[in-house]
DRENKOL-115493 format. One line per 3 residues: their letters; for each residue x, y, z of N, C-alpha, C. Coordinates in nm, 2 decimals. Layout:
N
A = X Y Z X Y Z X Y Z; ...
# end
This chain:
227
XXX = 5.07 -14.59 -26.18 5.10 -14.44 -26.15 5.02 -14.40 -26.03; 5.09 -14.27 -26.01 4.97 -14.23 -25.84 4.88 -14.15 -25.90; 4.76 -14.20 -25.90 4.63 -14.12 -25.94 4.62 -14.02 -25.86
XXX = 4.61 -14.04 -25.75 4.63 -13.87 -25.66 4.68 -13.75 -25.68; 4.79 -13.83 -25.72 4.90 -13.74 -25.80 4.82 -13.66 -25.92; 4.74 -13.76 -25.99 4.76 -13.70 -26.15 4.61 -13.60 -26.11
XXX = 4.54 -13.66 -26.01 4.36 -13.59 -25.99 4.42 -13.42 -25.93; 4.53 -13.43 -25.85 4.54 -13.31 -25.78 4.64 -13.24 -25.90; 4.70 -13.28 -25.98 4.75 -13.18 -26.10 4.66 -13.12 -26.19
XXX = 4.60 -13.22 -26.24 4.49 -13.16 -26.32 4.37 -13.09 -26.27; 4.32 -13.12 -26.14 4.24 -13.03 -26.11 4.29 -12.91 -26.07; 4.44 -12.87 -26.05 4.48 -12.76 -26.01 4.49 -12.68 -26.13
XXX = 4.49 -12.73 -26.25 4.47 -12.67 -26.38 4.40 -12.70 -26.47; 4.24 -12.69 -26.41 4.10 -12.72 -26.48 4.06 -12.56 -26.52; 4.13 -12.44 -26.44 4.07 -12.33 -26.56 4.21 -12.28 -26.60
XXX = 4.29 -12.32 -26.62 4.40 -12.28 -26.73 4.45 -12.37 -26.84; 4.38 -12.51 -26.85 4.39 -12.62 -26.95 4.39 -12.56 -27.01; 4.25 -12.49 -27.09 4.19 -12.47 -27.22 4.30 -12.38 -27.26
XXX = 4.34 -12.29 -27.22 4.43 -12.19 -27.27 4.58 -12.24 -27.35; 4.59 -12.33 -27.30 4.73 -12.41 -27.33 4.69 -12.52 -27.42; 4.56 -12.58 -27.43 4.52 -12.71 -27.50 4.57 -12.75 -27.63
XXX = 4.65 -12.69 -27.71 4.65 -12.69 -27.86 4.63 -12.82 -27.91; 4.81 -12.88 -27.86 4.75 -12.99 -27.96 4.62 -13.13 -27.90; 4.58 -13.09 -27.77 4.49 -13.18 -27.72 4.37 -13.14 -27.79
XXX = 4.33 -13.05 -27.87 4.24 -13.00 -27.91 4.24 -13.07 -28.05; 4.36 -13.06 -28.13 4.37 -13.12 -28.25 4.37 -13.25 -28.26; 4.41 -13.34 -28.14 4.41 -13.47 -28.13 4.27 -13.51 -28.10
XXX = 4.18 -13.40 -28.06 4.03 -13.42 -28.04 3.98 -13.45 -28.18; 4.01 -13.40 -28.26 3.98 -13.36 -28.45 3.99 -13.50 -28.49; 4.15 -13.55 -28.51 4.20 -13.66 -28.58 4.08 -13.79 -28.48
XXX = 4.07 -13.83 -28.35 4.05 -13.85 -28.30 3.88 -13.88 -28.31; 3.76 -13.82 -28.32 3.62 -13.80 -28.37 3.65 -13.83 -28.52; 3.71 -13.75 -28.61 3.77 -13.87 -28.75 3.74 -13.97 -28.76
XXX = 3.82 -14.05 -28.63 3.83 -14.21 -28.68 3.70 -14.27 -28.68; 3.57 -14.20 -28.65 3.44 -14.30 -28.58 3.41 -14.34 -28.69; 3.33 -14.46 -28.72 3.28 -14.51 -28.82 3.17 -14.52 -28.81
XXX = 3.09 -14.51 -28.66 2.95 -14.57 -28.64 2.87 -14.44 -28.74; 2.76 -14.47 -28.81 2.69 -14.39 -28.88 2.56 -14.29 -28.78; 2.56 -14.41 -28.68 2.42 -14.33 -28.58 2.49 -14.36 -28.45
XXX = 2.47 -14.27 -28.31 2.59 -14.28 -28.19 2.45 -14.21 -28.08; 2.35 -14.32 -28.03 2.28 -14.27 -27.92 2.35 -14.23 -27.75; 2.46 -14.26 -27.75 2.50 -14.31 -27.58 2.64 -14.27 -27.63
XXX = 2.71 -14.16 -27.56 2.85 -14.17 -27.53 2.90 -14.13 -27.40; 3.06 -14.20 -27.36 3.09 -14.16 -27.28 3.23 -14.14 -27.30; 3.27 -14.00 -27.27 3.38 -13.97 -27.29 3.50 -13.99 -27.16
XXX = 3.58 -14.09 -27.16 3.65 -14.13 -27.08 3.77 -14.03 -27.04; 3.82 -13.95 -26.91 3.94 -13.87 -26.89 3.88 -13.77 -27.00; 3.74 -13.72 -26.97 3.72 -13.64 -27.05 3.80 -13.46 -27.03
XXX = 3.83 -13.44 -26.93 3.93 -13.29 -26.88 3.80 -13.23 -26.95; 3.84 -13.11 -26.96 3.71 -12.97 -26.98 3.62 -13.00 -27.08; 3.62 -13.13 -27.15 3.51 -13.14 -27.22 3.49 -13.11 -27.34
XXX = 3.64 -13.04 -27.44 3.69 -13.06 -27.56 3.68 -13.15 -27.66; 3.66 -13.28 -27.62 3.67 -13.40 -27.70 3.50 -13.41 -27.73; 3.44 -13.43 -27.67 3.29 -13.38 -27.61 3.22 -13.29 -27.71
XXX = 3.26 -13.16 -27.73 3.21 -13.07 -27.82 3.27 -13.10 -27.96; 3.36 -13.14 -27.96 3.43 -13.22 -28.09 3.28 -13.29 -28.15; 3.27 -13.42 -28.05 3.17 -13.49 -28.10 3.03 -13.45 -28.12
XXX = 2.99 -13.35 -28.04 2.85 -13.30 -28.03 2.87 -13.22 -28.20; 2.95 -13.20 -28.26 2.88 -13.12 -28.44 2.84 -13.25 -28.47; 2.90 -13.40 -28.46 2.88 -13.50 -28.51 2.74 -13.54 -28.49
XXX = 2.74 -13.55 -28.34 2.62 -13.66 -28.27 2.55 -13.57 -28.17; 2.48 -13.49 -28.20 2.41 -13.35 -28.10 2.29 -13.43 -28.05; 2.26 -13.53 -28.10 2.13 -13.57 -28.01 2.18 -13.70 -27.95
XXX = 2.27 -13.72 -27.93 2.34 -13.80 -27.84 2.33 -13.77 -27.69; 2.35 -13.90 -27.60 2.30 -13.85 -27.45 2.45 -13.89 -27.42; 2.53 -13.77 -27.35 2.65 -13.78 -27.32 2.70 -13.81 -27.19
XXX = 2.79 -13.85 -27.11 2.83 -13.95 -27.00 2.97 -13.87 -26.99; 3.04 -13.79 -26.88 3.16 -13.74 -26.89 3.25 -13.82 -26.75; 3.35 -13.86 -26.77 3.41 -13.96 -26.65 3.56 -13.88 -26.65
XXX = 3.57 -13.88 -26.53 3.74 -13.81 -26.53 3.73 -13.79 -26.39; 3.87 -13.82 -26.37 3.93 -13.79 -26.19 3.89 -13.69 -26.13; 3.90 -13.60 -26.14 3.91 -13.45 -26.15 3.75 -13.45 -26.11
XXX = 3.68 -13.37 -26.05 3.58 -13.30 -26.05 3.58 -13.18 -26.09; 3.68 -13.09 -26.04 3.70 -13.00 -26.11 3.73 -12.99 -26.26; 3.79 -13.10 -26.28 3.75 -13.07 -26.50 3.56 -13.14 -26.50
XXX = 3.51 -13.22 -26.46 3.39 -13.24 -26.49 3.30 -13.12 -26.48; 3.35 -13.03 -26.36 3.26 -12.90 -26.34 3.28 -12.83 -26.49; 3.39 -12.80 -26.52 3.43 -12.71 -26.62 3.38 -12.77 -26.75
XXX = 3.37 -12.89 -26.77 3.33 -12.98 -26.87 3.16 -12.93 -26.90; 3.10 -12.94 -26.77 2.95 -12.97 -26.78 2.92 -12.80 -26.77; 2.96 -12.70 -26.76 2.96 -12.56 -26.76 2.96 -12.54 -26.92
XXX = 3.06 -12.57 -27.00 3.10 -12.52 -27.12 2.96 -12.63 -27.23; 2.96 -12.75 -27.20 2.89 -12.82 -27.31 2.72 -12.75 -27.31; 2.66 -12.82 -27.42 2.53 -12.75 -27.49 2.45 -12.80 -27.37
XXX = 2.45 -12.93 -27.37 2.36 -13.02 -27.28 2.38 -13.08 -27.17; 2.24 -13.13 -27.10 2.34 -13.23 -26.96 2.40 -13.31 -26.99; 2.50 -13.32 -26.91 2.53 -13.50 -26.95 2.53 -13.55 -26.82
XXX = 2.54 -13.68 -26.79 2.59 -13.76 -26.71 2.73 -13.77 -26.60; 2.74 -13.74 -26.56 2.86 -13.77 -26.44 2.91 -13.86 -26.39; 3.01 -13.90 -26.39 3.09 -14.00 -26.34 3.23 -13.93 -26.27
XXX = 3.27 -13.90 -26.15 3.40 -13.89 -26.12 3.45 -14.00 -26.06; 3.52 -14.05 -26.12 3.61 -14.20 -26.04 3.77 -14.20 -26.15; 3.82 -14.32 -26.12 3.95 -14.34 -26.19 3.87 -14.46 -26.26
XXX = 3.92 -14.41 -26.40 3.78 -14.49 -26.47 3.91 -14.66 -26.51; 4.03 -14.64 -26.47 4.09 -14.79 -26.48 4.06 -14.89 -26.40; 4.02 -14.84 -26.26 3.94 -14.92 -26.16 3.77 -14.93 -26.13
XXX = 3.74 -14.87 -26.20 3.57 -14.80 -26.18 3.48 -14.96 -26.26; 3.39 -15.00 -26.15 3.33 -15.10 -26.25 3.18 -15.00 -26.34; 3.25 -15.04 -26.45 3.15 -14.95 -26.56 2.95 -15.06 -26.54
XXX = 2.90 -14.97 -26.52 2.74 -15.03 -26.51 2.66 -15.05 -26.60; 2.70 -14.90 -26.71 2.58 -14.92 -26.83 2.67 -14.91 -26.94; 2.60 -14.97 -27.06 2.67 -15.00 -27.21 2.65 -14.84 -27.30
XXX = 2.73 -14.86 -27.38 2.68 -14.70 -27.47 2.77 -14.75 -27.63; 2.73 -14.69 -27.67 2.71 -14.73 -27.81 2.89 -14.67 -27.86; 2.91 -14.59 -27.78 3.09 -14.55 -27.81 3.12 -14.49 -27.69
XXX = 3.25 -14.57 -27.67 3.34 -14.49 -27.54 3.48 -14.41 -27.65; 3.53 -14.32 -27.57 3.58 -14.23 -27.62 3.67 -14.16 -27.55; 3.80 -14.17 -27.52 3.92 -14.10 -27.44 4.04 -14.03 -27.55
XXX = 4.03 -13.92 -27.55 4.15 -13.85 -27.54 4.27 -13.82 -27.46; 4.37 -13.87 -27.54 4.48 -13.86 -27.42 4.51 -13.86 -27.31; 4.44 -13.97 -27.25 4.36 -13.99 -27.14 4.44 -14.16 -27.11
XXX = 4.43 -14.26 -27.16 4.50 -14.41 -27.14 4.63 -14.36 -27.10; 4.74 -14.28 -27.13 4.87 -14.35 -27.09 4.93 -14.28 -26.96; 4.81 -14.26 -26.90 4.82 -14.21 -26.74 4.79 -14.35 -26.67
XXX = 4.70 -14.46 -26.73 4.68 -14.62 -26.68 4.75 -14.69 -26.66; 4.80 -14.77 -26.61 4.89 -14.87 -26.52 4.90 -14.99 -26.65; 4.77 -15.00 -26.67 4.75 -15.10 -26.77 4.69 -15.07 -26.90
XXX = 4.74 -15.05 -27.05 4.60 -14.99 -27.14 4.55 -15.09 -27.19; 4.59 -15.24 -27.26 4.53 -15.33 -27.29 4.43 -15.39 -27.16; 4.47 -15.40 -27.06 4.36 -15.46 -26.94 4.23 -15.35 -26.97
XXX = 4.26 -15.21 -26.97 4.12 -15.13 -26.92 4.07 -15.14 -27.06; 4.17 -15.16 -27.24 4.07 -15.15 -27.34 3.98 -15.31 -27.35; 4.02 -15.42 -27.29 3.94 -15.53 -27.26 3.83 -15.46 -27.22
XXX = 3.86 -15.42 -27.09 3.72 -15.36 -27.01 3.68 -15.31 -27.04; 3.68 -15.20 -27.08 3.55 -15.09 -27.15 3.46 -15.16 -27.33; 3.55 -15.28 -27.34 3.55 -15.28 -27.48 3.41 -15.38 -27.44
XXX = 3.39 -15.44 -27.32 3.27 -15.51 -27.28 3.10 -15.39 -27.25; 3.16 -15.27 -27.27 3.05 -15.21 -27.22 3.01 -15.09 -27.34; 3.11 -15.11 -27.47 3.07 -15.03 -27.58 3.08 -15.09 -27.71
XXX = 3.00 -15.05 -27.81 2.98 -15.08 -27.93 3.15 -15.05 -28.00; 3.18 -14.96 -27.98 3.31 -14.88 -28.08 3.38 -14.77 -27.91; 3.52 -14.83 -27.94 3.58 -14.74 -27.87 3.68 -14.69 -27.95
XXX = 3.69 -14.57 -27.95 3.82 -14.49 -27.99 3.91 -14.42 -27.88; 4.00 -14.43 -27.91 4.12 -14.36 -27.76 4.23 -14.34 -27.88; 4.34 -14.20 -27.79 4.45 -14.18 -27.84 4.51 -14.17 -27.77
XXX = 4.63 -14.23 -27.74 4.76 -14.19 -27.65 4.89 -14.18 -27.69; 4.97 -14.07 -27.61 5.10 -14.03 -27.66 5.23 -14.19 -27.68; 5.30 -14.19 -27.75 5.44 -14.29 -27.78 5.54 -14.21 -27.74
XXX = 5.62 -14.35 -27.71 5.76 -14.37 -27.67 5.83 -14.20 -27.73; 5.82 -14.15 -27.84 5.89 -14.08 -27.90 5.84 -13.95 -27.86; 5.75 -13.98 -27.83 5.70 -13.78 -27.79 5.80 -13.73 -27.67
XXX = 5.80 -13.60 -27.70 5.89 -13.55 -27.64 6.04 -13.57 -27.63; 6.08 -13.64 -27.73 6.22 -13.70 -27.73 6.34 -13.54 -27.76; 6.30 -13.46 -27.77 6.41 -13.32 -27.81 6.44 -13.31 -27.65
XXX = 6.26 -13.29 -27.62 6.28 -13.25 -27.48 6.37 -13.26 -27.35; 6.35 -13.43 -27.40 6.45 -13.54 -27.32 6.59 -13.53 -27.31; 6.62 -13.45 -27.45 6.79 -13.43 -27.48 6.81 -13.32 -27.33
XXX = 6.73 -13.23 -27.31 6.76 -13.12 -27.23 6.72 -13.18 -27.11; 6.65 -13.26 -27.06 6.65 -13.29 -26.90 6.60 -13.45 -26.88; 6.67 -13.48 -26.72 6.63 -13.59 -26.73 6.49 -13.66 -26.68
XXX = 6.39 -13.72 -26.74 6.27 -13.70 -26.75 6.24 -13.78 -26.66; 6.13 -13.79 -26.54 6.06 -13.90 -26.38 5.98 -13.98 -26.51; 5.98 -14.10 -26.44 5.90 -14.14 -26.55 5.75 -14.16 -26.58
XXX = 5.62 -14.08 -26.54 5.59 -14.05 -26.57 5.56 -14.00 -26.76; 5.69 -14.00 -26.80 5.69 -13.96 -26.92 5.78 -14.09 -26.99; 5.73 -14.24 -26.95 5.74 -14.31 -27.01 5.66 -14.43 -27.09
XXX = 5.65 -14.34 -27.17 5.52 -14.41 -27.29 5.58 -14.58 -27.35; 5.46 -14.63 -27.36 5.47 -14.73 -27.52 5.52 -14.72 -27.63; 5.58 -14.81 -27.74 5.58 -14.79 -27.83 5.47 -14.81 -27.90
XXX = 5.40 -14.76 -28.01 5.30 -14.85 -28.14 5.30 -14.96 -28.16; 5.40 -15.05 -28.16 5.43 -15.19 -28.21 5.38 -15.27 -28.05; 5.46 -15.20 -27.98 5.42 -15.25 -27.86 5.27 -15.28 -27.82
XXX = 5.23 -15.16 -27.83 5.07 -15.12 -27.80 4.98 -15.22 -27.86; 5.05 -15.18 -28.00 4.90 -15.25 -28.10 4.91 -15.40 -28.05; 5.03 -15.44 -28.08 5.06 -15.61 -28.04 4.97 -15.67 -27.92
XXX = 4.93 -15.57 -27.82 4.90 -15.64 -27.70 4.71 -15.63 -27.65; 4.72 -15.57 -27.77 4.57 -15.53 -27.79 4.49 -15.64 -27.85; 4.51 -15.70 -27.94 4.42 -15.84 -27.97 4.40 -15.73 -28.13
XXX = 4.25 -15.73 -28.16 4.18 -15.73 -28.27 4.18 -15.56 -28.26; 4.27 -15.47 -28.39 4.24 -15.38 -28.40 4.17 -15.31 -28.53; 4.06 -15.32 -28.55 3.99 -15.21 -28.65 4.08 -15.10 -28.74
XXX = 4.15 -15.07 -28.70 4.18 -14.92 -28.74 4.28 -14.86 -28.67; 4.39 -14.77 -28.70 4.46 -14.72 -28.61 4.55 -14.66 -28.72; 4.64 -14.47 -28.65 4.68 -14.39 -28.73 4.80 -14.35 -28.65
XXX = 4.92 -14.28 -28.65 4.99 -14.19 -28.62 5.00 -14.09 -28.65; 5.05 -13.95 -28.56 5.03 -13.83 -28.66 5.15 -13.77 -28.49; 5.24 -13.70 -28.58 5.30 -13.58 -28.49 5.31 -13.47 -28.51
XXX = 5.31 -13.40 -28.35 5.27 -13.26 -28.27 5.42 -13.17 -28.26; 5.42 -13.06 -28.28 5.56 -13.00 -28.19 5.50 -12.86 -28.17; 5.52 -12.80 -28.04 5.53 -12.68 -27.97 5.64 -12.59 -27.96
XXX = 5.69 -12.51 -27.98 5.80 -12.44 -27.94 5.80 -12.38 -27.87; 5.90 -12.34 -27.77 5.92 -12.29 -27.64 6.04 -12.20 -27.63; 6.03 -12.06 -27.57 6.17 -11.98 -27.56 6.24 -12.03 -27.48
XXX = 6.25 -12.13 -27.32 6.30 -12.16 -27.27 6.27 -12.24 -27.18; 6.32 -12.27 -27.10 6.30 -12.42 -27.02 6.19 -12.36 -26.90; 6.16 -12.21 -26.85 6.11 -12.18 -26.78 5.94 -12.12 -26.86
XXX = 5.95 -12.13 -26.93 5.82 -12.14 -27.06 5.72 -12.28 -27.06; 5.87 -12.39 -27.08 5.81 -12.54 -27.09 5.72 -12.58 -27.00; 5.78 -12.52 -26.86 5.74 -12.55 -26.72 5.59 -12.49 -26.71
XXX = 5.62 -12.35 -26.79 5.45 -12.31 -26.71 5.34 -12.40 -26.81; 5.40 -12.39 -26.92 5.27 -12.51 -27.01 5.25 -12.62 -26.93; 5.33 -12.69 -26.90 5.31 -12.83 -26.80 5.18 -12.77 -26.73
XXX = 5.23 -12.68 -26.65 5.16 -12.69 -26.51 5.03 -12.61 -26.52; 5.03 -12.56 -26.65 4.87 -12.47 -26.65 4.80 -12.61 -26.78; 4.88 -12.71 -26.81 4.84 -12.81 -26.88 4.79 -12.90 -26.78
XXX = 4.83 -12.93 -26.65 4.78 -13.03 -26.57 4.91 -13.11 -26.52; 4.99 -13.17 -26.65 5.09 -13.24 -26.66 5.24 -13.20 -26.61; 5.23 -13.15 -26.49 5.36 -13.09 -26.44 5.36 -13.23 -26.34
XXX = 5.33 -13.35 -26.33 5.36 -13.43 -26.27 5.49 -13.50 -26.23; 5.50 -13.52 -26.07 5.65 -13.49 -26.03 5.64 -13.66 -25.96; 5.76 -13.72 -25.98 5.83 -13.83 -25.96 5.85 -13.90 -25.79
XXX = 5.84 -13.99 -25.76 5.84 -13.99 -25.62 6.02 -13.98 -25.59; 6.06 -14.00 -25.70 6.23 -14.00 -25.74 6.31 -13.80 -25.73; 6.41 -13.83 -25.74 6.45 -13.66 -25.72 6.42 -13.57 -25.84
XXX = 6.37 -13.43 -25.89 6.30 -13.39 -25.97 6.41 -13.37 -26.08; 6.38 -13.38 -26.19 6.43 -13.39 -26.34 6.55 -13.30 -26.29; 6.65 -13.34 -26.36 6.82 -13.24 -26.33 6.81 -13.16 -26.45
XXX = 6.83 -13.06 -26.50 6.82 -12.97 -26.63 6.97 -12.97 -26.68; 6.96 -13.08 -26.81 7.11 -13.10 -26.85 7.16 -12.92 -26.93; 7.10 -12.90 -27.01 7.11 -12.75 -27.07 7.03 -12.68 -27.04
XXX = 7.02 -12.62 -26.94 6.92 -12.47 -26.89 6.89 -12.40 -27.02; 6.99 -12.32 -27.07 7.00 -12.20 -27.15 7.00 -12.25 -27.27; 6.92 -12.33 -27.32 6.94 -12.40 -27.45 6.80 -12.34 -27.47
XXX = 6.80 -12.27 -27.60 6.67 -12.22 -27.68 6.65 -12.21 -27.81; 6.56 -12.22 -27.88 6.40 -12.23 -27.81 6.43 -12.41 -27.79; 6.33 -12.43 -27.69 6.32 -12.59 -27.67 6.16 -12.67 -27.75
XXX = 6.21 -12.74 -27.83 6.11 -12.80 -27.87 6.03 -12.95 -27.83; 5.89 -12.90 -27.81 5.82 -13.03 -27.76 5.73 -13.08 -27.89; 5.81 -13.21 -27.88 5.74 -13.27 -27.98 5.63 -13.42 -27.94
XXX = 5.55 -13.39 -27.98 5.41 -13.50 -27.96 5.43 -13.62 -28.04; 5.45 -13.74 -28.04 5.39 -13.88 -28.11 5.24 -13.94 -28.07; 5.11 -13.94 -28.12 5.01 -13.97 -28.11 4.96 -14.06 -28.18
XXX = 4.93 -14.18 -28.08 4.89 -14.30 -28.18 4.68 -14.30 -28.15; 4.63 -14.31 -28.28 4.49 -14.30 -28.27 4.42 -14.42 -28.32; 4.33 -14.47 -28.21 4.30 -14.69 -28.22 4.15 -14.67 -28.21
XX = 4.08 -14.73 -28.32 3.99 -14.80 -28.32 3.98 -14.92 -28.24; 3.87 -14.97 -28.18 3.90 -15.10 -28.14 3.72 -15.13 -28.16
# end
């Protein structure tokens, strides 16, 4: 994928995320859920965006020393403005970033299926943490959506079977699905783009098979991996 692409969407909507975040907020919930570890000194929240996932964990692990990594500087600003404590900084593309120090749990929210690779980077990180948890969207999400336009791809996920298969040794792992409703196709558009995720194709932009079709429903498939 073009990282440029995705650093300059999301930083163009680092103060209008939160407003729109719903189900990235809820996928933060299921997501902190899955941890098993009992005591969590060191985290680092991978594609952490404003820092939601973060506060999620801080009711869990408040005396934890936190580590926030994401493209964006502008979500790290917003990130390290809103949390209780300092944390740590990292802005880089954390699929290419050689990680330095170990922590007791890495942690990404819907964050992996912006990666080129997810099995390559869960090898990698899996060398530098005790317990990683990540969630990323499937094949299926958004499939209503899809009926109404034709989608860059960008918005071509994994299946679960796929995923899990290529991962080696998995601990744990859940599905659970999201849906939004929308009055119309010019609704859908501004959640994208005050979401981050209005990312555009190097191909010609999405053709709108039914304009006037309403309400349009977005629906989420979210797979959540222990490893």
């Amino acid at each position: 994928m073009q990282k440029d692409l995705i650093k300059s969407s999301f930083s163009s909507a680092a103060e209008t995320y939160d407003s729109v975040a719903e189900i990235q907020n809820l996928s933060s919930y299921e997501l902190v859920n899955l941890i098993e570890a009992p005591k969590i000194s060191t985290v680092i929240d991978i594609g952490c965006g404003t820092g939601n996932t973060s506060l999620e964990l801080y009711e869990k692990f408040p005396n934890a020393e936190y580590t926030f990594c994401d493209l964006s500087d502008r979500m790290l600003l917003m990130a390290s403005r809103k949390f209780p404590k300092k944390a740590n900084i990292i802005c880089c593309d954390a699929e290419s970033y050689e990680f330095k120090e170990n922590y007791d749990l890495a942690i990404a929210n819907l964050c992996v299926q912006w990666f080129d690779d997810i099995p390559k980077f869960v090898k990698k990180i899996k060398n530098h943490c005790g317990e990683f948890v990540f969630s990323t969207l499937l094949d299926k999400s958004f499939s209503l959506y899809k009926n109404c336009f034709d989608i860059p791809p960008t918005f071509d996920y994994p299946s679960a079977e796929r995923l899990l298969n290529s991962m080696g040794e998995v601990k744990k792992f859940k599905t659970k699905s999201y849906s939004l409703e929308f009055e119309n196709f010019f609704a859908v558009a501004r959640y994208f783009r005050r979401l981050g995720a209005n990312l555009r194709s190097t191909k010609e932009q999405p053709a709108v098979k039914i304009l006037t079709k309403s309400p349009i429903i977005l629906d989420y498939e979210i797979l959540f991996v222990r490893v």
